[in-house]
DRENDO-1510 file (C-alpha; in Angstrom, 1 decimal, always signed):
<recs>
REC; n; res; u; v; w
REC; 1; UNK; +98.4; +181.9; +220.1 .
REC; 2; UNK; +100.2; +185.3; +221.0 .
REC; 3; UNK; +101.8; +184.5; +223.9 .
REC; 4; UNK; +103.2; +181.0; +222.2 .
REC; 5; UNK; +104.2; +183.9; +219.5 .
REC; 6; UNK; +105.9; +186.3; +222.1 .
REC; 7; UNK; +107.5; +182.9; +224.1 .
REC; 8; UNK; +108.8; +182.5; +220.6 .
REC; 9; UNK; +109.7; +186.2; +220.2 .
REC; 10; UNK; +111.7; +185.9; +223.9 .
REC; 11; UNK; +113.7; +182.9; +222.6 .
REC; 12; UNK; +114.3; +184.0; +218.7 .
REC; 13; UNK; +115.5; +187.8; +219.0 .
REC; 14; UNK; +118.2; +187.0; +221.4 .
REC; 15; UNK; +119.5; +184.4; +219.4 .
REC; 16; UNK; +119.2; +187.2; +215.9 .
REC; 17; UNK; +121.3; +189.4; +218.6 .
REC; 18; UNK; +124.1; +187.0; +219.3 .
REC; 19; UNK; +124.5; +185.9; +215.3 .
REC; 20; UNK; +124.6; +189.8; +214.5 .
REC; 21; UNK; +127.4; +189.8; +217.2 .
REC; 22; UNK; +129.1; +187.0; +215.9 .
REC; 23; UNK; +128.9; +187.9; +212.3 .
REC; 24; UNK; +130.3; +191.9; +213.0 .
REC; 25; UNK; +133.6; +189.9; +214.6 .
REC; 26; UNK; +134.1; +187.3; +211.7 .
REC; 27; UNK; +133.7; +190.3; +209.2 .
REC; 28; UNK; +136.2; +192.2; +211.5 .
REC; 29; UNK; +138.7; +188.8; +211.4 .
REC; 30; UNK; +138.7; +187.6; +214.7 .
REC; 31; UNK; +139.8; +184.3; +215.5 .
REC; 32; UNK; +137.2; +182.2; +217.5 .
REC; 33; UNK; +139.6; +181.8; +220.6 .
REC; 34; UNK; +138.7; +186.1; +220.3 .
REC; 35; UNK; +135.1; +185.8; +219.3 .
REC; 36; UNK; +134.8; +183.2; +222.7 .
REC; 37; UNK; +136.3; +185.8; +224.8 .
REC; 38; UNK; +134.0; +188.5; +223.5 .
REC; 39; UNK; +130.9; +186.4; +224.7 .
REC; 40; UNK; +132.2; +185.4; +228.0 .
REC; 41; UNK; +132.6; +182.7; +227.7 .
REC; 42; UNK; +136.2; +182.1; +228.0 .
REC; 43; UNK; +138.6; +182.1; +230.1 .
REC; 44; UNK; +136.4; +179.8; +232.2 .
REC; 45; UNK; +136.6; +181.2; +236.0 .
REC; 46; UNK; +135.9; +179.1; +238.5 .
REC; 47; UNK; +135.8; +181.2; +241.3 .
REC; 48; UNK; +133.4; +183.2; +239.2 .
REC; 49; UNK; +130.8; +180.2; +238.9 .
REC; 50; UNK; +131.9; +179.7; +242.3 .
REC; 51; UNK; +130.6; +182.5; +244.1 .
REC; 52; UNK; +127.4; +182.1; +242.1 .
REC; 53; UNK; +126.7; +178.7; +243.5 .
REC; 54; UNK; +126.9; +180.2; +247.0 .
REC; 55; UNK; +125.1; +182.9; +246.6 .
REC; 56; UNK; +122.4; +180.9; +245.2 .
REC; 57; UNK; +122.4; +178.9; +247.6 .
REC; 58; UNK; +122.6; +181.4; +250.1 .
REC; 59; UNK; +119.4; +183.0; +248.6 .
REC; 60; UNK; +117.2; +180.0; +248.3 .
REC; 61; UNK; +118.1; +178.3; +251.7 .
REC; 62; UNK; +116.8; +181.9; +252.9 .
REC; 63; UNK; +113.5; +181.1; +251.7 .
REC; 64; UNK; +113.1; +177.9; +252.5 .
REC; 65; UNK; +113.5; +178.8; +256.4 .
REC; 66; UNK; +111.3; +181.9; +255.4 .
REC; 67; UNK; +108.3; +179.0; +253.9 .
REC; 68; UNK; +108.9; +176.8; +257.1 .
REC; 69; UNK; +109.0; +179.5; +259.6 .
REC; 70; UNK; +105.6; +180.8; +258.4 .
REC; 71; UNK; +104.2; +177.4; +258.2 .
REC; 72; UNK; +104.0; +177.7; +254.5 .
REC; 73; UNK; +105.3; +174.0; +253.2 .
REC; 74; UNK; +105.6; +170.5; +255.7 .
REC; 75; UNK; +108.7; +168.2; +254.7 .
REC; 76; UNK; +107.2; +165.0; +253.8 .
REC; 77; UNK; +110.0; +162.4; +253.3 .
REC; 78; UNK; +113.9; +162.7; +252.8 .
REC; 79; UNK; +115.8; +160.4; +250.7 .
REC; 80; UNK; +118.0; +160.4; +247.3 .
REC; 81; UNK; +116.7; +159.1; +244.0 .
REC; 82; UNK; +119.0; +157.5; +241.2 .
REC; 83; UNK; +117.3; +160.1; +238.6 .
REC; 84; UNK; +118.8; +163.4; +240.9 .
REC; 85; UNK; +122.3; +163.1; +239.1 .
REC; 86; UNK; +120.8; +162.9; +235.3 .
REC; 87; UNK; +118.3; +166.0; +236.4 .
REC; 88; UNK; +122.1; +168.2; +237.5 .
REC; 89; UNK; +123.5; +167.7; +234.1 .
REC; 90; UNK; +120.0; +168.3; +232.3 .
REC; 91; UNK; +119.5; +172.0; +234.4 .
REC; 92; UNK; +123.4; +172.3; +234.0 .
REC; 93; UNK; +122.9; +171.8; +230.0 .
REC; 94; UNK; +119.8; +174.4; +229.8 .
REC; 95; UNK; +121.2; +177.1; +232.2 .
REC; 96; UNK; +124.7; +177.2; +230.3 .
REC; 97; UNK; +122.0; +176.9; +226.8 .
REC; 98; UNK; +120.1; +180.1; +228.2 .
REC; 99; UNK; +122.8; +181.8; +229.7 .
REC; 100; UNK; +124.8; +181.7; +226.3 .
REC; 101; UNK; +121.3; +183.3; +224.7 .
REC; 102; UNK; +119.8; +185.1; +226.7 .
REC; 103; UNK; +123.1; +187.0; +228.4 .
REC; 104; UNK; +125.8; +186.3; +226.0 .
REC; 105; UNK; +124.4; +186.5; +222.5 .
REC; 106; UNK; +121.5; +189.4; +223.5 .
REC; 107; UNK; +124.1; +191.7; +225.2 .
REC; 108; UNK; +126.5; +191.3; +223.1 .
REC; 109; UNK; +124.4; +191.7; +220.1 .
REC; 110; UNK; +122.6; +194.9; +221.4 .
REC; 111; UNK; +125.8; +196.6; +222.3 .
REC; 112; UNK; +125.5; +197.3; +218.7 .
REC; 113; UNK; +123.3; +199.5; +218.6 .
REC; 114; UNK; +122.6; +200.8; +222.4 .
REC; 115; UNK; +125.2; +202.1; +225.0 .
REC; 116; UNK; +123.4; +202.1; +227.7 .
REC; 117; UNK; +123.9; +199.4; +230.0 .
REC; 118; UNK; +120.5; +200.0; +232.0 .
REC; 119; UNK; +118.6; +200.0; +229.0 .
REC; 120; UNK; +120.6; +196.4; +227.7 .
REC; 121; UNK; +119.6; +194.8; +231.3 .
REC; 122; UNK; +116.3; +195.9; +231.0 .
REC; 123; UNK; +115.5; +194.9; +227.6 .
REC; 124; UNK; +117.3; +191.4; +227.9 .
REC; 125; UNK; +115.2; +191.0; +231.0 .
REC; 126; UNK; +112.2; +191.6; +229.2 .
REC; 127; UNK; +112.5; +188.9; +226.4 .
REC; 128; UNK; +113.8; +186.4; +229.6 .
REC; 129; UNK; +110.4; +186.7; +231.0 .
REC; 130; UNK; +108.5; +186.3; +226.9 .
REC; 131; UNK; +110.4; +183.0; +227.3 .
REC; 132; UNK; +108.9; +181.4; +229.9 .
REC; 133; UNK; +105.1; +182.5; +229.3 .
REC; 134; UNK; +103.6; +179.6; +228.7 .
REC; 135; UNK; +105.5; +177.7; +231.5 .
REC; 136; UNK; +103.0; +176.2; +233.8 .
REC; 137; UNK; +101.0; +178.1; +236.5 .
REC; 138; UNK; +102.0; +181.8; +234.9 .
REC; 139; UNK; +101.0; +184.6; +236.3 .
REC; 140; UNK; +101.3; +188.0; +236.0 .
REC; 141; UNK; +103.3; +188.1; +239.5 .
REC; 142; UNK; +105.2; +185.6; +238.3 .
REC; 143; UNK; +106.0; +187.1; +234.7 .
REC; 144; UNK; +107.3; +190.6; +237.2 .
REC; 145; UNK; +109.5; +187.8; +239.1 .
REC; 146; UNK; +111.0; +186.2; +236.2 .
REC; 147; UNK; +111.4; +189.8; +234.9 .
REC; 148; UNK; +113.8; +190.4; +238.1 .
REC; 149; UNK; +115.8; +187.2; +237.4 .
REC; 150; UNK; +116.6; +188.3; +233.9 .
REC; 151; UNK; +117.8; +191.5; +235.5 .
REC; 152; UNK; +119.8; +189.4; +237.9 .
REC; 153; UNK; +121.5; +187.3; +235.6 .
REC; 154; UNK; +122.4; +190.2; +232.8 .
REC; 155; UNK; +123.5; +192.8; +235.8 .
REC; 156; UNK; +125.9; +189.4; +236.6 .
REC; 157; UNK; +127.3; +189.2; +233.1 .
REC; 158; UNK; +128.2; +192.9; +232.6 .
REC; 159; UNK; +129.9; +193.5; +235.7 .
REC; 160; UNK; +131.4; +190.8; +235.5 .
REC; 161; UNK; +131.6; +190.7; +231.6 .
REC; 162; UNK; +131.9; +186.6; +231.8 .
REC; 163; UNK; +129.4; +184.2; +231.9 .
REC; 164; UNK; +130.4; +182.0; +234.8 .
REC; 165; UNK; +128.9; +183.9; +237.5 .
REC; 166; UNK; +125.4; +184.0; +235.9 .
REC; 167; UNK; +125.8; +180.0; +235.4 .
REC; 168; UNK; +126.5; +179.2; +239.2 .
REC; 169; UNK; +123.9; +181.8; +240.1 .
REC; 170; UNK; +121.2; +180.4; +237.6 .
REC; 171; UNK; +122.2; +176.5; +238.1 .
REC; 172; UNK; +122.0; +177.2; +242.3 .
REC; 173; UNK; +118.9; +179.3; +241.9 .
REC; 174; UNK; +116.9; +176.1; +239.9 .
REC; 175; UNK; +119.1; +173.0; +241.5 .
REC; 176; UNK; +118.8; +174.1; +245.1 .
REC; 177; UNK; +115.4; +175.5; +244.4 .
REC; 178; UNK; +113.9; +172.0; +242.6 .
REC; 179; UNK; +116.2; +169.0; +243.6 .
REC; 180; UNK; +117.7; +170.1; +247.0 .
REC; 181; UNK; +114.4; +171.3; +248.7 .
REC; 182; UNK; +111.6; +170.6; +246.5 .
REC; 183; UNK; +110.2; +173.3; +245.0 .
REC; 184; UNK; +108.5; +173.9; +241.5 .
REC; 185; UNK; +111.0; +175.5; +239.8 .
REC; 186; UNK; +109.2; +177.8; +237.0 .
REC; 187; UNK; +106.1; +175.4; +236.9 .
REC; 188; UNK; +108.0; +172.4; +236.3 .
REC; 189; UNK; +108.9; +169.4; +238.9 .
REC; 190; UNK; +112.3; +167.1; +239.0 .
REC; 191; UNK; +113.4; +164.8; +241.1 .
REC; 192; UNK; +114.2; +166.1; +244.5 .
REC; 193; UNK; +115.7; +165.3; +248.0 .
REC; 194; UNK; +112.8; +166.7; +250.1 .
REC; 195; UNK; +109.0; +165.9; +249.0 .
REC; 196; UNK; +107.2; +168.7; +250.4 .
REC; 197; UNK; +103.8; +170.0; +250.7 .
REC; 198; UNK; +103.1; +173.9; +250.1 .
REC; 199; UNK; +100.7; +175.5; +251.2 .
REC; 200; UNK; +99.3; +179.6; +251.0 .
REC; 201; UNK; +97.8; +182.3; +249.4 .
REC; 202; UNK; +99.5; +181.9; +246.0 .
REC; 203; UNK; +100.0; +185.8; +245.8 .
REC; 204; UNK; +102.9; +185.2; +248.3 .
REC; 205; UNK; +104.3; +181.8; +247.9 .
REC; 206; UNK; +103.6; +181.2; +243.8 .
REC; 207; UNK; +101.5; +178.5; +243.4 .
REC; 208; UNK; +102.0; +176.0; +240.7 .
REC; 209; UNK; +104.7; +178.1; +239.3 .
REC; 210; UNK; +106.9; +177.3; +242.5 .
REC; 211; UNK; +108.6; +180.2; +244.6 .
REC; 212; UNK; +109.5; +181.9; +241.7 .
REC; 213; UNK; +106.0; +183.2; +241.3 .
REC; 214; UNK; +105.1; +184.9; +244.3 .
REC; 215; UNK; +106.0; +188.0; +246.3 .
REC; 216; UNK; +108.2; +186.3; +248.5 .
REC; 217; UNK; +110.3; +184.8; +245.6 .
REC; 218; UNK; +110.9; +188.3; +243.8 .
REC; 219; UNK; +111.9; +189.9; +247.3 .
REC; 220; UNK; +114.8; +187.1; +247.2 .
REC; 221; UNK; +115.6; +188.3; +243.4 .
REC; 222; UNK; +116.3; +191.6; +245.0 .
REC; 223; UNK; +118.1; +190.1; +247.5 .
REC; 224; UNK; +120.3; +188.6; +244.9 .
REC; 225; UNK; +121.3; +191.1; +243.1 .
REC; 226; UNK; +122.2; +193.2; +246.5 .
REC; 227; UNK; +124.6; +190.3; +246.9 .
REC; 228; UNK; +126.1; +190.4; +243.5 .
REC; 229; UNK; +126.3; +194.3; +243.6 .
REC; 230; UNK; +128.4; +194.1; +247.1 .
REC; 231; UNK; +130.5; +191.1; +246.2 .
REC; 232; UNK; +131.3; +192.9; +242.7 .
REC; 233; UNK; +132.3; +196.0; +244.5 .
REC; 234; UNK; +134.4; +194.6; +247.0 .
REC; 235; UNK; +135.9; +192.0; +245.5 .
REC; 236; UNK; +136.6; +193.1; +241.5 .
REC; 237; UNK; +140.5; +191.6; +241.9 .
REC; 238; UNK; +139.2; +188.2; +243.2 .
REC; 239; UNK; +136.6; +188.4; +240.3 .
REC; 240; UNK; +139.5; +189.6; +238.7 .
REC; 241; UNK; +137.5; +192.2; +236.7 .
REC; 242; UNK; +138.2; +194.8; +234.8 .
</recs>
């Protein structure tokens, strides 16, 4: 009963965030083209949503090789099934539907009332991981890792102060992760390219929860948002960022 309550608490105070948000801009009279822009979520960047597909990617072909060289998983079969398209559009749908509340709305919505940027990220990252507590296989380990991600994705939107970046990260980091190669992704299964076994203490590799939910899976978090960090800083005009 109280962690469906906080799972509840992670998915209802960001939206209260994002309609305080919204509702200081209509009183101020700005148009929704404006109150769009103020969210991030136009202009729509593609090189934005870009770079967070590769670096997703990037991160979660990483551990893959990482599972197989350590003889944690065996590929079982390879093949394509009709339902892989249908389960792209369905992530695509609920990463662009959590993006929206958990970055766009919550950020937004506690810039009201805090300034400081480290406190928003960690906050935001907080309720991401009250969200996904009663996701199959938690674990405390795997509560810390989700904890990460939220600090990976809202670190993405500030910098970047857009939402497209955090999309192709989060969309890579759970279509790579679940359809490409396999994996659970956060406790739940799709269908997938590769049918793999895993197998390992679940401390490192997650268990039921997938990846995600073990030590090596939070080391790759990091590893993420050292990528974002260096490709922010380097390339802000390509970003274009302001």
């Amino acid at each position: 009963m109280i962690l469906q309550f906080l799972k509840y608490l992670g998915l209802l105070v960001p939206l209260m965030f994002g309609l305080f948000s919204i509702e200081k801009w209509v009183k101020n009279k700005e148009n929704f083209e404006k109150i769009l822009k103020n969210l991030g979520i136009i202009p729509f960047k593609s090189l934005n949503i870009f770079v967070g597909l590769i670096i997703g990617t990037i991160a979660f072909t990483l551990l893959f090789l990482v599972y197989y060289f350590f003889d944690f998983l065996v590929v079982k079969t390879f093949g394509w099934s009709s339902g892989i398209l249908e389960t792209a559009i369905k992530l695509l749908a609920l990463v662009i539907f959590e993006e929206v509340v958990s970055r766009s709305f919550f950020i937004n919505g506690l810039k009201l009332f805090i300034k400081s940027e480290n406190l928003i990220i960690f906050l935001t990252a907080i309720f991401f991981s009250l969200a996904h507590l009663l996701n199959n296989g938690v674990t405390v380990i795997s509560s810390i890792s989700t904890f990460v991600g939220g600090i990976m994705y809202a670190y993405a939107f500030i910098k970047t102060k857009n939402i497209w970046l955090p999309v192709g990260l989060h969309f890579s980091w759970n279509f790579v992760q679940g359809v490409i190669y396999g994996f659970s992704v956060s406790g739940y299964n799709f269908s997938r390219i590769l049918e793999i076994n895993v197998e390992g203490s679940p401390l490192w590799i997650g268990g039921s929860y997938g990846p995600e939910g073990g030590l090596i899976g939070i080391i790759v978090r990091f590893f993420v948002i050292i990528m974002i960090y260096i490709f922010i800083n380097k390339h802000k005009t390509i970003l274009m960022i302001k």
